[in-house]
Z-matrix of the N, CA and C atoms (Angstrom, degrees):
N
C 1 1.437
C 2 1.533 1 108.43
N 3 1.162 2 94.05 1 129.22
C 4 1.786 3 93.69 2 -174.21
C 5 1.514 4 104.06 3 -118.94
N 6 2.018 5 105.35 4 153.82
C 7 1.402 6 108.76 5 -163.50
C 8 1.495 7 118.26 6 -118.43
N 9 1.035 8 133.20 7 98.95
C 10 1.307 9 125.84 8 -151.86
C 11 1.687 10 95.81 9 -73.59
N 12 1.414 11 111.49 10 165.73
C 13 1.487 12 123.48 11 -178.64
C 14 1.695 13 98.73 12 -152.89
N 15 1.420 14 105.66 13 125.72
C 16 1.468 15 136.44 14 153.61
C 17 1.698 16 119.66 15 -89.30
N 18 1.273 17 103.10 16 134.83
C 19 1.532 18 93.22 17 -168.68
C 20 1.556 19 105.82 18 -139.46
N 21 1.728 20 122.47 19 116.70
C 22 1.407 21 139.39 20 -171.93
C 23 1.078 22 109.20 21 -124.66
N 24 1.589 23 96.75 22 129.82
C 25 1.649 24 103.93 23 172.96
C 26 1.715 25 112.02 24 -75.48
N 27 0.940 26 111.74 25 157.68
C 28 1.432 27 113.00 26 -175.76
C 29 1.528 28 102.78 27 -113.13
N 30 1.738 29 113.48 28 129.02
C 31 0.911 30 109.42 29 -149.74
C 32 2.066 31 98.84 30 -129.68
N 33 1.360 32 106.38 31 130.84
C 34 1.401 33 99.65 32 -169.33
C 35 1.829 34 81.92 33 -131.36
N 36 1.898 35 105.62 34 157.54
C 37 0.990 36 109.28 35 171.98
C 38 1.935 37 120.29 36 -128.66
N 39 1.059 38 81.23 37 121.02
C 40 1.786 39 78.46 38 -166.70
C 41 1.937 40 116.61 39 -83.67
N 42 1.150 41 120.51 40 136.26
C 43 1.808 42 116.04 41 173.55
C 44 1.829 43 79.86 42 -108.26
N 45 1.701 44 87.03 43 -176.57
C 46 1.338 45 135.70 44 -172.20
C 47 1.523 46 91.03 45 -140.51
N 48 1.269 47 138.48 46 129.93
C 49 1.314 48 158.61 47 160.76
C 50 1.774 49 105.68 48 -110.39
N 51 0.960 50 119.34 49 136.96
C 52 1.737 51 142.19 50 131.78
C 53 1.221 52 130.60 51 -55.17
N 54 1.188 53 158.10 52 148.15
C 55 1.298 54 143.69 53 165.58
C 56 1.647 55 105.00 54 -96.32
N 57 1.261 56 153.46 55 87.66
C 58 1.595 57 150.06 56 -139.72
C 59 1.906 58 83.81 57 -92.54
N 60 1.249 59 110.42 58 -69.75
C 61 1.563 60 119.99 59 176.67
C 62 1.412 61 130.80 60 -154.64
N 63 1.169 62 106.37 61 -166.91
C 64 1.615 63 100.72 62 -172.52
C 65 1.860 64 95.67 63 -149.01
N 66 1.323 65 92.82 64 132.67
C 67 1.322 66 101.30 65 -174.42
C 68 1.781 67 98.05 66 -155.58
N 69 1.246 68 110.25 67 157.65
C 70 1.620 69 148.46 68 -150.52
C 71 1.830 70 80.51 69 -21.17
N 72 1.930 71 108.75 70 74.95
C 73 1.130 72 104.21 71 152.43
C 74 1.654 73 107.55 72 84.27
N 75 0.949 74 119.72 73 -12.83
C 76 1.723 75 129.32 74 -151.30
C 77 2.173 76 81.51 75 -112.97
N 78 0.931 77 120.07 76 131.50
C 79 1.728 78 121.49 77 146.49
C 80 1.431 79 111.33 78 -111.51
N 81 1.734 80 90.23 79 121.54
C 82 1.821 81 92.05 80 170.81
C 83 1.778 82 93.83 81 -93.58
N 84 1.379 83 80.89 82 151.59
C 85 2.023 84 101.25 83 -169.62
C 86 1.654 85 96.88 84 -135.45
N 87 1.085 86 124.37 85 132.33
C 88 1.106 87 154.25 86 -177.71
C 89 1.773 88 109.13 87 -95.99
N 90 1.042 89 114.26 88 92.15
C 91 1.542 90 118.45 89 179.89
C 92 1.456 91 128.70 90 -104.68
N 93 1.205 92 129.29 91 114.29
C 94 1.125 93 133.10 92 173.67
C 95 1.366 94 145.06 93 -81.71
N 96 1.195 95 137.54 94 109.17
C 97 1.418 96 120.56 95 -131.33
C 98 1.520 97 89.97 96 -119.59
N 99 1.548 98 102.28 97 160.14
C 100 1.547 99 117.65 98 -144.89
C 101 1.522 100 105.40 99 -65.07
N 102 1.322 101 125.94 100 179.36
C 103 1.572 102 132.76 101 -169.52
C 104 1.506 103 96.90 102 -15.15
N 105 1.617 104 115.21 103 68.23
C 106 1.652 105 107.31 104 128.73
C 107 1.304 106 86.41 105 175.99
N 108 1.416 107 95.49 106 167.99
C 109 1.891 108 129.18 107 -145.01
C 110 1.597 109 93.24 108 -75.01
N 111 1.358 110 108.78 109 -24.69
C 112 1.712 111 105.14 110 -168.62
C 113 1.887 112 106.92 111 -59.75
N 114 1.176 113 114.23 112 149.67
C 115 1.289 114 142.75 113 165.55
C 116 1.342 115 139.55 114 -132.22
N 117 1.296 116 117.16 115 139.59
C 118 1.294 117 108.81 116 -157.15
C 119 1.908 118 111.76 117 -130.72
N 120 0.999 119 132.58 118 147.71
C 121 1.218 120 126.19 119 -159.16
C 122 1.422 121 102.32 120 -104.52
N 123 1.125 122 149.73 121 165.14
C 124 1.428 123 166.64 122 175.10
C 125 1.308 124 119.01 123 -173.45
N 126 1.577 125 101.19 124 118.36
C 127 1.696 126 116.14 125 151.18
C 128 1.427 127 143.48 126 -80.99
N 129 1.307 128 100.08 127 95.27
C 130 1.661 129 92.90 128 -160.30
C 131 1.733 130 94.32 129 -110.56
N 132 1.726 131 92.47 130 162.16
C 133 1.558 132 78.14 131 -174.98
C 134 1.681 133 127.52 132 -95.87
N 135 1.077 134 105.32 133 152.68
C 136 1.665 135 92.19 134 177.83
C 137 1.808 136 138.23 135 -33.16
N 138 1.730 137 92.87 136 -48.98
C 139 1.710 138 88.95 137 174.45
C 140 1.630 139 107.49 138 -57.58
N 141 1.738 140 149.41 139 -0.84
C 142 1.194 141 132.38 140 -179.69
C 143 1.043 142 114.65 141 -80.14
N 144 1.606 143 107.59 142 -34.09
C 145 1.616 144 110.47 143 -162.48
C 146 1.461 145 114.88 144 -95.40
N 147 1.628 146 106.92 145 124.03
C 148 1.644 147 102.59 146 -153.98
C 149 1.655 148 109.24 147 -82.95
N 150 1.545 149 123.41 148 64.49
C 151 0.996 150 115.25 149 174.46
C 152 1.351 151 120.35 150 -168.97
N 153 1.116 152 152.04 151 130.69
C 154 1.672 153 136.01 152 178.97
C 155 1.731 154 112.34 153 -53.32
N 156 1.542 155 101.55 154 123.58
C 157 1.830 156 103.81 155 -171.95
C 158 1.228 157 74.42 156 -123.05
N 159 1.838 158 94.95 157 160.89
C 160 1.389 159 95.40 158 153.43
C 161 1.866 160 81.49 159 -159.63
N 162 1.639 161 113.82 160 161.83
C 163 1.762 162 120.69 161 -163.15
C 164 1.763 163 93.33 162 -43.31
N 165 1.856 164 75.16 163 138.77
C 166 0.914 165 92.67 164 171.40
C 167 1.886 166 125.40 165 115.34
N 168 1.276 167 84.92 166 -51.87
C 169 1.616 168 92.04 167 166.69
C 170 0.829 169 140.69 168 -89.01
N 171 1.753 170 125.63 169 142.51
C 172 1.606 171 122.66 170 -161.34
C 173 1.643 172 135.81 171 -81.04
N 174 1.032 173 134.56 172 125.23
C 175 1.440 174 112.77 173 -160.38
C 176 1.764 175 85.86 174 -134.18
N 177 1.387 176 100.08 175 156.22
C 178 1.552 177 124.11 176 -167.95
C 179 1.054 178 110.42 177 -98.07
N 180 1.513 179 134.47 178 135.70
C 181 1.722 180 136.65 179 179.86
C 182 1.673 181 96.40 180 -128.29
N 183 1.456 182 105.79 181 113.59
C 184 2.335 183 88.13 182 170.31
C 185 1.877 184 68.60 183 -134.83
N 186 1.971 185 67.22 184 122.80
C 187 1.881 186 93.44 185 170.84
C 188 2.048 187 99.54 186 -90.37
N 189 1.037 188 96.93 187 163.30
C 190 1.941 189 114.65 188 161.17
C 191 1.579 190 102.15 189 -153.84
N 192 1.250 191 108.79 190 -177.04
C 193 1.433 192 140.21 191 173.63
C 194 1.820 193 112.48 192 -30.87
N 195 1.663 194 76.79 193 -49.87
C 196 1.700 195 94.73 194 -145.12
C 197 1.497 196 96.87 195 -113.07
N 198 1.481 197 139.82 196 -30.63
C 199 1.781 198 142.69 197 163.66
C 200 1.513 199 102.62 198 -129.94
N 201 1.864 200 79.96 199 168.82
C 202 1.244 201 78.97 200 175.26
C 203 2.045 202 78.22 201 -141.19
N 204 1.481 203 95.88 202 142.58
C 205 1.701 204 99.97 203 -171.98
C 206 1.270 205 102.13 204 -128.90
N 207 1.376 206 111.34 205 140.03
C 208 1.600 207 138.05 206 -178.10
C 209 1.638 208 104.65 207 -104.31
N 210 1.425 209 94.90 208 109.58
C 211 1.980 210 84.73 209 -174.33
C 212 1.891 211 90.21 210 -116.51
N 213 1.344 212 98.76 211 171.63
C 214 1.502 213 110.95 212 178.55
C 215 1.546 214 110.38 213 -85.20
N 216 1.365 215 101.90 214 -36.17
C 217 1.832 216 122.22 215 -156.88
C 218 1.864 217 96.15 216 -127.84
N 219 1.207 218 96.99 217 145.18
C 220 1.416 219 92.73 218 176.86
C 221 0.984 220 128.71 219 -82.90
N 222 1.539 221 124.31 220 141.76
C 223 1.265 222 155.58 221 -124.21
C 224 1.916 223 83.11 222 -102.41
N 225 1.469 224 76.03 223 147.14
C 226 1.998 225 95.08 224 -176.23
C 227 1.681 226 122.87 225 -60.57
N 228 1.008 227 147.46 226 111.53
C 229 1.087 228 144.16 227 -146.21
C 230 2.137 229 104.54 228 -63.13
N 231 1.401 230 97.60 229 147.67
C 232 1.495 231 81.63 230 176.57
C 233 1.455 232 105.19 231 -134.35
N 234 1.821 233 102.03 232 128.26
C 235 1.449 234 112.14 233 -153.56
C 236 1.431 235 111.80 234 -66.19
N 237 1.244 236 124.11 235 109.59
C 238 1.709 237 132.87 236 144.24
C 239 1.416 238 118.55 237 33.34
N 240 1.993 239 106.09 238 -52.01
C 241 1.530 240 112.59 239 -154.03
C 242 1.864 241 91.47 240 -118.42
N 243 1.522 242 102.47 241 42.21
C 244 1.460 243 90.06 242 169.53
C 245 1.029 244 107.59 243 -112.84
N 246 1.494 245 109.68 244 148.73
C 247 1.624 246 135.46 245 -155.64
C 248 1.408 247 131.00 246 -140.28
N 249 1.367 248 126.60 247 116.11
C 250 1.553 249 119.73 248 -177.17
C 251 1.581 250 89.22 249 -87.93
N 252 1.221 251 125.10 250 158.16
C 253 1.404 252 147.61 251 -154.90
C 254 1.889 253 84.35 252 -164.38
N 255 1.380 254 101.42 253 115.44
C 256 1.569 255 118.13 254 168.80
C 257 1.633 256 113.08 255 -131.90
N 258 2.125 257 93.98 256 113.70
C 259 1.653 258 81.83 257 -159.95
C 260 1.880 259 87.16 258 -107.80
N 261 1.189 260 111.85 259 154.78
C 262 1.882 261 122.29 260 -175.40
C 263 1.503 262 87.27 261 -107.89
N 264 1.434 263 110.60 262 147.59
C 265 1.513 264 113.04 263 155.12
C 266 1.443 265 113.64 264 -112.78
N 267 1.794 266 118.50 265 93.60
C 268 0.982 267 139.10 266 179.59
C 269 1.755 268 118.50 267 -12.27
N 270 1.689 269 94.46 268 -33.34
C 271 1.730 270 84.59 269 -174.37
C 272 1.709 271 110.84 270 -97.02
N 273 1.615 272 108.77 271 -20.80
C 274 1.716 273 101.20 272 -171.53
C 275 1.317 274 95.45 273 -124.10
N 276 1.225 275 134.45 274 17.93
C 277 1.566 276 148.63 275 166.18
C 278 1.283 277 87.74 276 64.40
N 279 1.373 278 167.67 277 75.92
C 280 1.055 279 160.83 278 155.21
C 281 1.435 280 106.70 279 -93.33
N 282 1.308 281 131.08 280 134.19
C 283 1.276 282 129.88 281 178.17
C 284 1.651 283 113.85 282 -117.56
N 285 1.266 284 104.61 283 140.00
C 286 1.647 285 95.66 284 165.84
C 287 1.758 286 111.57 285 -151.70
N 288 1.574 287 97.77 286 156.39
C 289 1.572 288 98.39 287 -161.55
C 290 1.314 289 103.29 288 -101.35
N 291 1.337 290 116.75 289 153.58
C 292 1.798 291 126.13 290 178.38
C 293 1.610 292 82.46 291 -144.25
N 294 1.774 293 78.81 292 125.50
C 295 1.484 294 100.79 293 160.99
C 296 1.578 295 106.93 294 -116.66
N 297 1.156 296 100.10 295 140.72
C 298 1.441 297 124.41 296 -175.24
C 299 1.638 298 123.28 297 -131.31
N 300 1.617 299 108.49 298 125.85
C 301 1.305 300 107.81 299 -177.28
C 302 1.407 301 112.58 300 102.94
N 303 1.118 302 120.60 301 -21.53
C 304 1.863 303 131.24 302 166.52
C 305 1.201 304 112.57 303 -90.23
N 306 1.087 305 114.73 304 150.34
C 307 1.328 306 120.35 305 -169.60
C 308 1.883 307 91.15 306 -136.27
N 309 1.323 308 113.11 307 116.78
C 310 1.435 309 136.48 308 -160.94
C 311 1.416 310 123.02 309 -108.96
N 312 1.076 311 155.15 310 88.62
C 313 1.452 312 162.00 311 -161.69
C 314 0.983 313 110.61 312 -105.03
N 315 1.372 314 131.83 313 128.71
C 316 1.537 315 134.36 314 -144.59
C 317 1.690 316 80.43 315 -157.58
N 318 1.567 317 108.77 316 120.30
C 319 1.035 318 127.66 317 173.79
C 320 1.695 319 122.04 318 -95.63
């Protein structure tokens, strides 16, 4: 019985934000987007961002598929060579996923 395997990088995208100001509840954030000069502005509102900002300070955005998370401190690096691996078993279609290259802590 043979097992076929599909193999996807898993792909997350991280900003760098500014804090520009804070007004009626609203923070405009100043974001800089990766290898190039362009920047982009966003008002997001205060209750999202889990931390007291005020201009000036940097706060972290890494978008995916499925969230998008506002951290205070930067977010844990995620290694290059990580990989979903999806293997089918040709005869009862059964599928199962191997992730590889993450290292996962389950509390």
């Amino acid at each position: 019985m043979g097992v076929y395997a599909l193999t996807a990088i898993i792909a997350a995208t991280g900003f760098v934000g500014t804090v520009e100001k804070i007004e009626n509840q609203l923070v405009e954030v100043i974001i800089a987007l990766h290898d190039s000069e362009q920047v982009i502005q966003a008002n997001i509102p205060a209750v999202m961002i889990p931390c007291e900002v005020s201009a000036g300070d940097v706060i972290h955005i890494q978008k995916t598929e499925e969230v998008t998370e506002i951290r205070c401190t930067q977010p844990p690096p995620i290694p290059s060579t990580t990989t979903l691996e999806i293997q089918i078993d040709p005869l009862t279609g059964e599928m199962r996923y191997v992730l590889k290259g993450m290292k996962i802590e389950l509390q």
